[in-house]
N, C-alpha and C positions, 0 to 999 in steps of 0.2 A: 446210462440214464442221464436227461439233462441235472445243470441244476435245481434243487428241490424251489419248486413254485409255493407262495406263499401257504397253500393251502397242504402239500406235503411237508413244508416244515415245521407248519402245527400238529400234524400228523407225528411226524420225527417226534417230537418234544414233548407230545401225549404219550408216545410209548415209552419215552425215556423215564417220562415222570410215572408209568402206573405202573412199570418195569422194574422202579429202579435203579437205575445205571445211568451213566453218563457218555453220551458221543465223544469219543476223541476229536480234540481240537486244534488242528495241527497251522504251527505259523509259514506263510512261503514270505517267499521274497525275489522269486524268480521262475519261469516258465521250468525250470529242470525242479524246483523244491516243488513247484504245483505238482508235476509230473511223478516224483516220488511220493506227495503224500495219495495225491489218484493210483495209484500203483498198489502203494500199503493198505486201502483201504477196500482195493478189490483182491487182494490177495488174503485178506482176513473176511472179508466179506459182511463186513459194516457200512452201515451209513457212516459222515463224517461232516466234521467242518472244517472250513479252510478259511484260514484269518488272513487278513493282510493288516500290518503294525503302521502308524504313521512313519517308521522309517522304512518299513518295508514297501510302502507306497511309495516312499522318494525315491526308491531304487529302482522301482519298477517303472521309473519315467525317465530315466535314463542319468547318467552322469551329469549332463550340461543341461539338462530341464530341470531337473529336482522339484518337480510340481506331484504334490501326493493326492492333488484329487485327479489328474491325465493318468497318472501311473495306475490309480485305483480302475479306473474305470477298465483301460488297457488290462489290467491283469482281470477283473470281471468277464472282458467280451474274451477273453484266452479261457479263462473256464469254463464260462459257460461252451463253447464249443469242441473243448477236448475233454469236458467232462460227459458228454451226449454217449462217447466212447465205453464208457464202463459202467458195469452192472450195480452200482449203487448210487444211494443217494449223496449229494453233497449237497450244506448251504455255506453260504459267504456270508464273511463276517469281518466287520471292521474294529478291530482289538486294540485294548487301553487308548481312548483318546484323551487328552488330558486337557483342563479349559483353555490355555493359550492355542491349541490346536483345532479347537470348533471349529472355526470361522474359514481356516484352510484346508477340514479334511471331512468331515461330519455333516457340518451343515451344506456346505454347497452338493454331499452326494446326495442329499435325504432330496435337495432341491431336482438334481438331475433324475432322480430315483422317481418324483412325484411327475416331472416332463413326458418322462417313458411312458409309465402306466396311465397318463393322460393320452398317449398317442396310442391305446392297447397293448403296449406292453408289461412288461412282467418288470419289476424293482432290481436295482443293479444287485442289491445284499440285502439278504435276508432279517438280518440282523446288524446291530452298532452298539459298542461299547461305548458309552461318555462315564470316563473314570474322573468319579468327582471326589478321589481322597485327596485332595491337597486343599481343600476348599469346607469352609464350615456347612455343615448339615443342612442347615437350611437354604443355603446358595446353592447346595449341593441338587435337594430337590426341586427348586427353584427353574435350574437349567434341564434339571431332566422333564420337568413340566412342560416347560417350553419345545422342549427337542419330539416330545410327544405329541405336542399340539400342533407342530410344524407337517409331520405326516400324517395322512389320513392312508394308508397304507397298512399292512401288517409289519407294524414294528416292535422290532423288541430291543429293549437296552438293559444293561446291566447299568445299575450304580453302586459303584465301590462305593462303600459307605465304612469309612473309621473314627473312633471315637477318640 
């Protein structure tokens, strides 16, 4: 199955939420950890998600790039078309971004994410994490305000929120 299109990862998340349970959500950082978590997850035969970390994004653009939004995108167009391969769903997900890393890893996908789906395309990830515990509450939701208002998309963010 490709990757899950905005409208089956609401789907995903409605069954999760009236089900009860929670998707495994597994981190890559390389075409062989994509390949094992697609593996794991048609061998159990779950849907899943597959995260790429901002350092997992630097690696995935190679040694001498170290750029985490080529990497990200790079490890996107890899799943989505070896994910078409097997019998479940998966969404992408971009995990723990923390605020020094917006500007280099979050916001310019959300930006390319919105180029796509302006040209008929589908969003590079489903979902984005902006982890804003290092940051006070109100800056906290401040940025996720913002980061929401940025796409008009199906997006979803988590905010770590600590007190």
């Amino acid at each position: 199955m490709p990757v899950a299109t905005p409208e089956i990862y609401a789907e995903m998340l409605d069954k999760a939420k009236r089900e009860s349970f929670a998707y495994p959500a597994i981190n890559v950082s390389s075409s062989q950890t994509l390949n094992a978590a697609l593996a794991g997850f048609a061998e159990a035969g779950s849907d899943g998600i597959i995260q790429v970390s901002t350092g997992g994004a630097d690696y995935f653009s190679g040694p001498t790039i170290k750029n985490m939004v080529s990497g990200s995108l790079g490890f996107a167009a890899f799943a989505q078309e070896v994910a078409k391969k097997y019998p479940v769903n998966v969404a992408l997900h971009t995990d723990h971004c923390p605020k020094d890393k917006l500007d280099g890893f979050v916001r310019p996908l959300i930006a390319a994410s919105l180029e796509r789906v302006k040209g008929g395309g589908l969003p590079y990830f489903q979902s984005h994490m902006w982890d804003g515990s290092a940051v006070p509450l109100d800056e906290n939701l401040v940025i996720a305000q913002e980061l929401l208002a940025a796409d008009d998309t199906d997006l979803h963010l988590e905010d770590d929120v600590r007190r």
